[in-house]
C-alpha positions in Angstrom: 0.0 0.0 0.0 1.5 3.3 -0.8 -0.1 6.4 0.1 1.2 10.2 -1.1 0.0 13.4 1.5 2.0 15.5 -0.7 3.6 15.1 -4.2 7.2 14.7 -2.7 6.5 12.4 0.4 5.2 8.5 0.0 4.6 6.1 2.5 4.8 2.5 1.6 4.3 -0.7 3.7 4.9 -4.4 2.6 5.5 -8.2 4.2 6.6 -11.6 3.2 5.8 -15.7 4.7 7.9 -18.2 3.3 7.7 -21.9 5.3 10.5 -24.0 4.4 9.5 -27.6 5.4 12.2 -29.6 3.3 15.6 -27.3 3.9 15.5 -27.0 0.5 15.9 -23.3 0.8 17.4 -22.1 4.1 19.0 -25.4 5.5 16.1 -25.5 8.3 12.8 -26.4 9.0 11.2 -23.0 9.7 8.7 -20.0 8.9 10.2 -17.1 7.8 8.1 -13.5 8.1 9.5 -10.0 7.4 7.5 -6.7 7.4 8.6 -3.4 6.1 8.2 0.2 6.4 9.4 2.7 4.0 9.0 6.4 4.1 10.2 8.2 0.6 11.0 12.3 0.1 11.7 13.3 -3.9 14.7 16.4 -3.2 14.8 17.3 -7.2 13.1 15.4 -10.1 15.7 12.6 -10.7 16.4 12.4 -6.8 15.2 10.9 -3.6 15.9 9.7 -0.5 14.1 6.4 1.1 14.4 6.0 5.2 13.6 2.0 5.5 12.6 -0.4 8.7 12.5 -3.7 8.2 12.1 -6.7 10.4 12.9 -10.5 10.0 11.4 -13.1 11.9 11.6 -17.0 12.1 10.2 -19.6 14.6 13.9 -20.6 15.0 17.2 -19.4 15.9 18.6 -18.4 12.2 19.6 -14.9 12.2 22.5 -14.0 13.3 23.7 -12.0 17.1 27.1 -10.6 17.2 26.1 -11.5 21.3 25.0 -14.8 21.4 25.6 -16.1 17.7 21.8 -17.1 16.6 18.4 -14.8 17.5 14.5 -15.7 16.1 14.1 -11.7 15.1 16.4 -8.8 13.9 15.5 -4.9 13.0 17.2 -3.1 10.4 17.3 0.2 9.6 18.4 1.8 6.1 18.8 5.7 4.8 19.8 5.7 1.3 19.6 8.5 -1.5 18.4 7.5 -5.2 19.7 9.4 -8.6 17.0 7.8 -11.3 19.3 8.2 -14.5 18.0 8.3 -18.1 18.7 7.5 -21.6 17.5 11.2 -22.9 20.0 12.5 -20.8 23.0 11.1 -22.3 22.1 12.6 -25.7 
């Protein structure tokens, strides 16, 4: 869902299940669930920023802790800036 209160701002929210019975994909039985929030701001016409949240969760211990080497959740956090280049502009 994306929603736009003003022509430079968007707001966009998404999530993923994936169940992985046969370690076909991952290596271990689990569910896997993320969710994610992104907030967008246009600065000039060919460039943005994005501010993103996102969290990963399994039933098990698969993501990785720099504490105690294996959690069921983890948060990230991402600020990036986006130059959308063109073809017309090379000519």
């Amino acid at each position: 869902m994306t929603d736009a209160p003003k022509e430079k701002w968007a707001l966009a929210t998404g999530g993923e299940e994936f169940s992985e019975n046969e370690c076909n994909g991952t290596g271990q039985t689990q569910k896997l669930s993320e969710f994610t929030f992104s907030l967008q701001r246009m600065l000039a016409s060919k460039l943005m920023t994005r501010l993103q949240f996102r969290r990963d969760m399994s039933d098990q211990n698969v993501l990785p802790d720099h504490i105690s080497g294996l959690k069921d959740s983890q948060n990230t956090v991402t600020l990036g800036m986006v130059y959308a280049f063109s073809s017309a502009d090379a000519k």
